[in-house]
C-alpha positions as CSV (number, residue, x, y, z in Angstrom):
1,X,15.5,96.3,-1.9
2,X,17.8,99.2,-1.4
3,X,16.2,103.1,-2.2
4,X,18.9,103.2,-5.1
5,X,17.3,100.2,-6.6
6,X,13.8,101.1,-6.2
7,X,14.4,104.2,-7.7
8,X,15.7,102.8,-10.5
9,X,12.9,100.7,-11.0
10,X,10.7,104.0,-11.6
11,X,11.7,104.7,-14.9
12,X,9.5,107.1,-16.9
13,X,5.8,107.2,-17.6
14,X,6.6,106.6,-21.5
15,X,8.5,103.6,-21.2
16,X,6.3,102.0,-19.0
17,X,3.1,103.0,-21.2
18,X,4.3,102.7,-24.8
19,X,3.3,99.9,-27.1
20,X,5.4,97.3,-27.7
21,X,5.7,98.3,-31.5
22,X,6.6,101.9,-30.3
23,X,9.7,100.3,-27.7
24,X,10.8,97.7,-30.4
25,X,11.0,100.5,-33.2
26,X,13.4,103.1,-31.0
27,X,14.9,100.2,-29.8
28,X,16.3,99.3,-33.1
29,X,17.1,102.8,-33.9
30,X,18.9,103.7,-30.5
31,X,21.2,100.5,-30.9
32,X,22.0,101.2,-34.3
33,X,23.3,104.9,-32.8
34,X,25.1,103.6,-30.5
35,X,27.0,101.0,-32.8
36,X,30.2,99.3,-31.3
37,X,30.0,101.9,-28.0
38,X,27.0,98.8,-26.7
39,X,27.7,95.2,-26.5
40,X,23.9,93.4,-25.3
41,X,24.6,89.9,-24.9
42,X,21.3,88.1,-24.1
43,X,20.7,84.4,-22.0
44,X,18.6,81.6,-23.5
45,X,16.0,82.2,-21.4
46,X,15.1,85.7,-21.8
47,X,11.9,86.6,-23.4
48,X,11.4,86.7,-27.1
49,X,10.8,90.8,-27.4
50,X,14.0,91.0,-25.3
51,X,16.5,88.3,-27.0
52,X,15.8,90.3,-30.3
53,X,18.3,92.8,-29.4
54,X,20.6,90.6,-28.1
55,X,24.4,90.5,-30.2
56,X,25.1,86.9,-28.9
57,X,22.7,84.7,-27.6
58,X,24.3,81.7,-24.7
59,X,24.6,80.6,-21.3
60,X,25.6,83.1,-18.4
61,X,29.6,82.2,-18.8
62,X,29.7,82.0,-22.0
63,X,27.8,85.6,-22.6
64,X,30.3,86.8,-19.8
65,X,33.5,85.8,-22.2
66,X,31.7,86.9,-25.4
67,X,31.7,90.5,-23.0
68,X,35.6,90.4,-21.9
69,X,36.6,90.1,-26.1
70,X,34.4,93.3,-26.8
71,X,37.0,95.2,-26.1
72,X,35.1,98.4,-28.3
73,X,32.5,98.4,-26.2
74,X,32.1,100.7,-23.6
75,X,29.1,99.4,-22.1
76,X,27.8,95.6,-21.7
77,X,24.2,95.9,-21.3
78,X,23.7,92.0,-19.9
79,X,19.9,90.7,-20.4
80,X,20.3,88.0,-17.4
81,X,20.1,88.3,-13.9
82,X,22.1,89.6,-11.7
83,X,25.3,87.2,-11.0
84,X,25.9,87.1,-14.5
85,X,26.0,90.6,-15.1
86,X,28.7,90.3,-11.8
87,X,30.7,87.4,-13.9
88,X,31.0,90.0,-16.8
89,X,31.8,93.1,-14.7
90,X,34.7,90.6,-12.8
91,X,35.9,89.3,-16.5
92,X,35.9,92.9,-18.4
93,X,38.2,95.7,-18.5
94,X,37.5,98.3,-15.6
95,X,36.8,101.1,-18.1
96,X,33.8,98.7,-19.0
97,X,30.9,99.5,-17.3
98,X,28.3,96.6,-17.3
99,X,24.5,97.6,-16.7
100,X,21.9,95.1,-15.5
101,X,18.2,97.2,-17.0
102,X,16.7,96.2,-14.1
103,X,18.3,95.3,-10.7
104,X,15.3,93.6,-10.0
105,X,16.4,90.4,-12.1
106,X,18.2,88.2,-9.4
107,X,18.3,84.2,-9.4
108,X,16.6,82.5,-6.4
109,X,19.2,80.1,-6.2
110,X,22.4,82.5,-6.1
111,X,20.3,84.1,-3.4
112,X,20.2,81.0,-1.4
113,X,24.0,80.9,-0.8
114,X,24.7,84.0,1.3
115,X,28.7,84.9,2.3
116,X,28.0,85.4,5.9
117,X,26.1,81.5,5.8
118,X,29.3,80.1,3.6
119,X,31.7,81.6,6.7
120,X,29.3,80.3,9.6
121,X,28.5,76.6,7.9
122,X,32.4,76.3,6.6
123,X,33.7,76.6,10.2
124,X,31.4,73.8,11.4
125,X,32.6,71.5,8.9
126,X,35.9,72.2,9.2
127,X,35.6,71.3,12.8
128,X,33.9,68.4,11.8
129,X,35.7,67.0,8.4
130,X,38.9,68.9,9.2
131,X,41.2,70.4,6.6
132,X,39.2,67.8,4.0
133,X,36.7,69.9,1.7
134,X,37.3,71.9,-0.9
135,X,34.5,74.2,-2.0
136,X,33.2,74.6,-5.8
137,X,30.4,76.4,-6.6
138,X,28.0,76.5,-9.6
139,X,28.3,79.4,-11.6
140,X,24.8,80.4,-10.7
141,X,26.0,82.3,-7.4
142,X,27.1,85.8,-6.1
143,X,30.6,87.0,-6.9
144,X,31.1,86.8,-3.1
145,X,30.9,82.9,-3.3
146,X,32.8,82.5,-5.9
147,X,35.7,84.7,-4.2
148,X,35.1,82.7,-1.2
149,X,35.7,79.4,-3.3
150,X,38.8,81.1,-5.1
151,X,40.3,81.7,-1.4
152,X,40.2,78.5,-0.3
153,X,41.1,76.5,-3.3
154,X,38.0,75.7,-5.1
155,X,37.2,76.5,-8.9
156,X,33.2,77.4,-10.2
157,X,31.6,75.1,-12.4
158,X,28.8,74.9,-15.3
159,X,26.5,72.7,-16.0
160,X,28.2,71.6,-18.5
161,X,31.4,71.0,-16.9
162,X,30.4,70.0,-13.6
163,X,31.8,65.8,-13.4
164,X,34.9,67.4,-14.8
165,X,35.3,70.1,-12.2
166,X,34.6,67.3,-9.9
167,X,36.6,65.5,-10.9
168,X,39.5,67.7,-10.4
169,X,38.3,68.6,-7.0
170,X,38.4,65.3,-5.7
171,X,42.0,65.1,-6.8
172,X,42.1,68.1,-4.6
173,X,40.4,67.2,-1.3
174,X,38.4,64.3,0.0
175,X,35.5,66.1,0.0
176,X,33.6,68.8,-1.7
177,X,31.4,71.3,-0.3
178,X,29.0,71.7,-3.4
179,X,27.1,75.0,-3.6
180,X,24.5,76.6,-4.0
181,X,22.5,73.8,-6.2
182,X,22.0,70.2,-4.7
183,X,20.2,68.7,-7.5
184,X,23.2,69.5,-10.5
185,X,25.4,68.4,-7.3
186,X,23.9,65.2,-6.5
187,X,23.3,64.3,-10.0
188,X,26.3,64.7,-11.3
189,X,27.9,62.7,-8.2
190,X,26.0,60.1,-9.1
191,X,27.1,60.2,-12.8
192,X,30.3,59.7,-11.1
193,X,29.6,56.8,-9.6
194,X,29.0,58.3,-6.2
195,X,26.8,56.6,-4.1
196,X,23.4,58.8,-2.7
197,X,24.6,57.5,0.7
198,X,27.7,59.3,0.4
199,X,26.3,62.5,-0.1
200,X,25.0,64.7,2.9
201,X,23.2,67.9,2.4
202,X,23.9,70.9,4.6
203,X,20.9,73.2,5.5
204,X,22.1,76.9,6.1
205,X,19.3,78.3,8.0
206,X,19.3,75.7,10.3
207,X,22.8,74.8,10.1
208,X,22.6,71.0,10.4
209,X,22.9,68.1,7.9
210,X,20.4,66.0,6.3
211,X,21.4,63.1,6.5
212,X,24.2,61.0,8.0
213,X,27.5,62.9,8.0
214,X,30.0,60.5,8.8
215,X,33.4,59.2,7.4
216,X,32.3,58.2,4.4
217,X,31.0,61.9,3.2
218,X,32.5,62.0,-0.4
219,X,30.0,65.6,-1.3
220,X,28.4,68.2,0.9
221,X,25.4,69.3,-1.0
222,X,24.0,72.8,0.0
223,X,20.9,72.9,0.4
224,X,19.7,75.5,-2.7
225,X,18.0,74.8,-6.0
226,X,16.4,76.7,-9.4
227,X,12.5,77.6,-8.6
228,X,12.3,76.8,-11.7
229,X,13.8,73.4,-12.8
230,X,12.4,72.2,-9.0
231,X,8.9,72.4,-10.3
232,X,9.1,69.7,-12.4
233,X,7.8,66.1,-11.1
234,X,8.2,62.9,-11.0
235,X,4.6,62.6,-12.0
236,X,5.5,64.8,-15.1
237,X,7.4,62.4,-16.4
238,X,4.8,59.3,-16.2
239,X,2.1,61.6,-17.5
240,X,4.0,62.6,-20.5
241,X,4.8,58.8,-21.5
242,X,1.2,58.0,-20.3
243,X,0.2,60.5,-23.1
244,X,2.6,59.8,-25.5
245,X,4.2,56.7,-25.9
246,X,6.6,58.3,-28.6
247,X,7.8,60.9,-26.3
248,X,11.3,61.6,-25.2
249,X,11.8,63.3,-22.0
250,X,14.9,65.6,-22.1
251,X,15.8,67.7,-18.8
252,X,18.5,70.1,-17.0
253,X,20.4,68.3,-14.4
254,X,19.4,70.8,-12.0
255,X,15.8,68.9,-12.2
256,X,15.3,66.4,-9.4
257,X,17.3,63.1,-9.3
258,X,14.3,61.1,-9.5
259,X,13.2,63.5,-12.5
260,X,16.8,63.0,-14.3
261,X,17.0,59.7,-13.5
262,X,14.0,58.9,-15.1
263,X,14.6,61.1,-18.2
264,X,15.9,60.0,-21.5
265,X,18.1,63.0,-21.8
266,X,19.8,65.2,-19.2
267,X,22.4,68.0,-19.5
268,X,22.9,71.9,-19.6
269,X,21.1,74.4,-21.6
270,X,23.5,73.9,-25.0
271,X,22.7,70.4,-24.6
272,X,19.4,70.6,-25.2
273,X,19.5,73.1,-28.0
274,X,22.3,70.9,-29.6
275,X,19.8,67.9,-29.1
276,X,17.0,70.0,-30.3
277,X,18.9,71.3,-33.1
278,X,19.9,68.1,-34.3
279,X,16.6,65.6,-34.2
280,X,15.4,63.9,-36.4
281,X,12.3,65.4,-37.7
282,X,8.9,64.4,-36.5
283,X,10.5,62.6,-33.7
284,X,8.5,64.0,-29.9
285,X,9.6,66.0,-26.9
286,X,9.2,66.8,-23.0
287,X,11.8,69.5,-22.8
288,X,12.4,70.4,-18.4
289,X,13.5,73.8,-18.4
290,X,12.3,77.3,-18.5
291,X,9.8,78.1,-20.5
292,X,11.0,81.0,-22.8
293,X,13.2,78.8,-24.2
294,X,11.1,75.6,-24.8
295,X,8.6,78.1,-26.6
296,X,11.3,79.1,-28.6
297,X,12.6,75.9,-29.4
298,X,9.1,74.9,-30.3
299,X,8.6,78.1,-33.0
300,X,12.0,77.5,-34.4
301,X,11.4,73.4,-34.9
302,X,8.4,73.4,-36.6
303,X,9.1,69.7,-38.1
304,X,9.3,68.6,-34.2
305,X,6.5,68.2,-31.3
306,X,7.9,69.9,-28.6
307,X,6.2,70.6,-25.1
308,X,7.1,71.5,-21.5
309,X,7.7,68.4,-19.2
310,X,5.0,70.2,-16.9
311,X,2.2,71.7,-18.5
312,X,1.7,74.1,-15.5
313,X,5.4,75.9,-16.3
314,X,5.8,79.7,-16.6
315,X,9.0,81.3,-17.2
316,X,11.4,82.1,-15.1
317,X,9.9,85.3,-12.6
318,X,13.4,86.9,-12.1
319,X,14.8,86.6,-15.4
320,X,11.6,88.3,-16.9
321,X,12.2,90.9,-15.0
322,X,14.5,92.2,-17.5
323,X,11.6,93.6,-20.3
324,X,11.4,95.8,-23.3
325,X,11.0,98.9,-21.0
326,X,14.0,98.9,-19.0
327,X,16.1,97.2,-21.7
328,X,15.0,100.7,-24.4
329,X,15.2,102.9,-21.0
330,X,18.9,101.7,-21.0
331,X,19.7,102.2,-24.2
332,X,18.1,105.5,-24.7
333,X,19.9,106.8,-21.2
334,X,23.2,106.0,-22.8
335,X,22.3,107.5,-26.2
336,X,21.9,110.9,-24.1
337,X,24.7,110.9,-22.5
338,X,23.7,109.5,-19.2
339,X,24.9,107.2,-16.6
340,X,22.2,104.7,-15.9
341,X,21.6,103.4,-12.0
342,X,22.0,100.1,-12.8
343,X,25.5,99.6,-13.1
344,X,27.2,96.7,-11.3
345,X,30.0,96.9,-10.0
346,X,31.6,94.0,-8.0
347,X,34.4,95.3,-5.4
348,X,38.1,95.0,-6.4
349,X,39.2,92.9,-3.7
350,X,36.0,90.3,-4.4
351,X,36.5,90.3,-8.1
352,X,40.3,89.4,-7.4
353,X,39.4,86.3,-5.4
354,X,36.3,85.2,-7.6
355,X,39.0,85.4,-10.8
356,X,40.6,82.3,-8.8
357,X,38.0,80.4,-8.8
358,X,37.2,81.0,-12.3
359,X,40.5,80.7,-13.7
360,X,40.8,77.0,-12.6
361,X,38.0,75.9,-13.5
362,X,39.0,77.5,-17.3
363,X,42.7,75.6,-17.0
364,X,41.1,72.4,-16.6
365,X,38.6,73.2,-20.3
């Protein structure tokens, strides 16, 4: 951690000590000061005392467009982690400044996909596949990945987009270079018809393959994954029907393929609100995904029996990060006239490239 986010980490005795009552009440009165000046667009799976404050609730590109169209608003105050608050601050006006609360919050996964291991690992496969890959990355990664992909050709994806975006890809190259999540990578292949045996996955730290990387590599899966969506089992899954015979098990493709495949349900976040939203009432759910938002769900669906596909689940570490101290800390720094530490700010000539990759990916919606 660099000193400048440490230091920011130290924020004063009274927001770190104050009730929760006391932080939600000058919480509510420092936004209301601040009117149109602060957008605070909030992800699905931030805590409830957090998501309160939130103008738009969503999924990290979908918060990031809500941000460009507030063209009032002079500051974005993103409750996520940090490569969304990097997709808002690339997709914004440059007098917008876009503040993270707490550096802190990163994703695991974006963090597995470093710049200088994309540049090592993309010259061995070029020497290997030639001039035949074409990298797309999950939105889930550092703006220097996606710039890397909008360099060379490739486009981001979603979760909801992915066989899409792969689609296109493959009408690109022969191959794609999928990063940083194998599991929404090999799933959706296979939802493509790809077969497992024409995937390989590349391992960064080691730099090899596992697997057999011949001719017939259709996808190059990088060897990342969510901390949090990886914890749920195969076992899961047969203990929740064992338990209920009523259940249905509904999951994020960037669970497992054994987990997916053996799921009743399997797409992005919106999916399984939408699914959520819209079944019929008394019916039973596994929900695999992070836990904030499957506790929600279950509060807000009263008429449904909803659990988590592994009763062992805690929310996600990194996106909690982001709490009702730092999040009133923010707000009551910008009430006063101050610049907070926690600005991002993603470098001109890395936004430029990263814009690439996300514009293609936006002309093929």
């Amino acid at each position: 951690m660099s000193l400048s986010e440490l230091l920011q980490t130290q924020i004063p005795d009274y927001y770190r000590h104050a009730s929760k009552e006391a932080l939600t009440e000058e919480g509510w009165l420092l936004k209301k000061k601040l009117g149109s000046r602060v957008y605070i667009p909030g992800h699905h799976y931030q805590r409830d005392e957090v998501i309160q404050f939130a103008d738009d609730r969503g999924d990290s590109l979908r918060l990031a467009q809500l941000a460009a169209a507030k063209k009032e608003a002079e500051y974005i105050i993103f409750c996520g982690v940090h490569f969304m608050a990097e997709t808002a601050d690339i997709l914004t006006d440059k007098r917008q400044k876009v503040i993270l609360p707490d550096h802190r919050a990163g994703c695991a996964m974006a963090d597995m996909a470093t710049i200088h291991q994309l540049e090592r690992g993309w010259k061995r496969l070029q020497n290997q596949f030639g001039d035949t890959i074409i990298p797309m990355t999950y939105i889930n990664s550092t703006a220097e990945i996606k710039a890397f992909c909008g360099r060379h050709g490739g486009a981001t994806l979603t979760s909801s987009n992915a066989g899409k975006m792969m689609q296109w890809a493959f009408s690109q190259k022969e191959r794609i270079l999928f990063l940083p999540d194998q599991h929404l990578g090999r799933n959706t292949g296979v939802g493509l018809g790809i077969p497992l045996e024409h995937m390989v996955v590349w391992d960064p730290i080691r730099e090899t393959f596992e697997g057999d990387a011949g001719t017939r590599t259709q996808v190059i899966l990088w060897k990342g994954y969510c901390t949090v969506h990886e914890l749920f089992t195969e076992k899961n899954v047969a203990d929740c029907r064992k338990e209920d015979s009523d259940v249905r098990i509904l999951v994020h493709p960037e669970c497992n393929y054994e987990v997916v495949r053996q799921a009743d349900f399997s797409g992005s976040t919106k999916y399984i609100i939408d699914v959520i939203d819209h079944a019929p009432a008394g019916s039973h759910w596994a929900i695999g995904t992070e836990m904030n938002l499957v506790n929600r769900l279950k509060h807000n669906h009263p008429d449904l029996k909803i659990r988590s596909l592994n009763p062992m689940m805690c929310s996600c570490l990194t996106m909690n990060r982001i709490d009702l101290p730092h999040l009133v800390w923010s707000l009551a720094q910008l009430e006063a006239g101050d610049a907070p530490d926690t600005i991002i700010s993603v470098p001109d000539a890395v936004a430029k490239d990263a814009v690439f990759a996300l514009k293609r990916m936006l002309e093929q919606s």
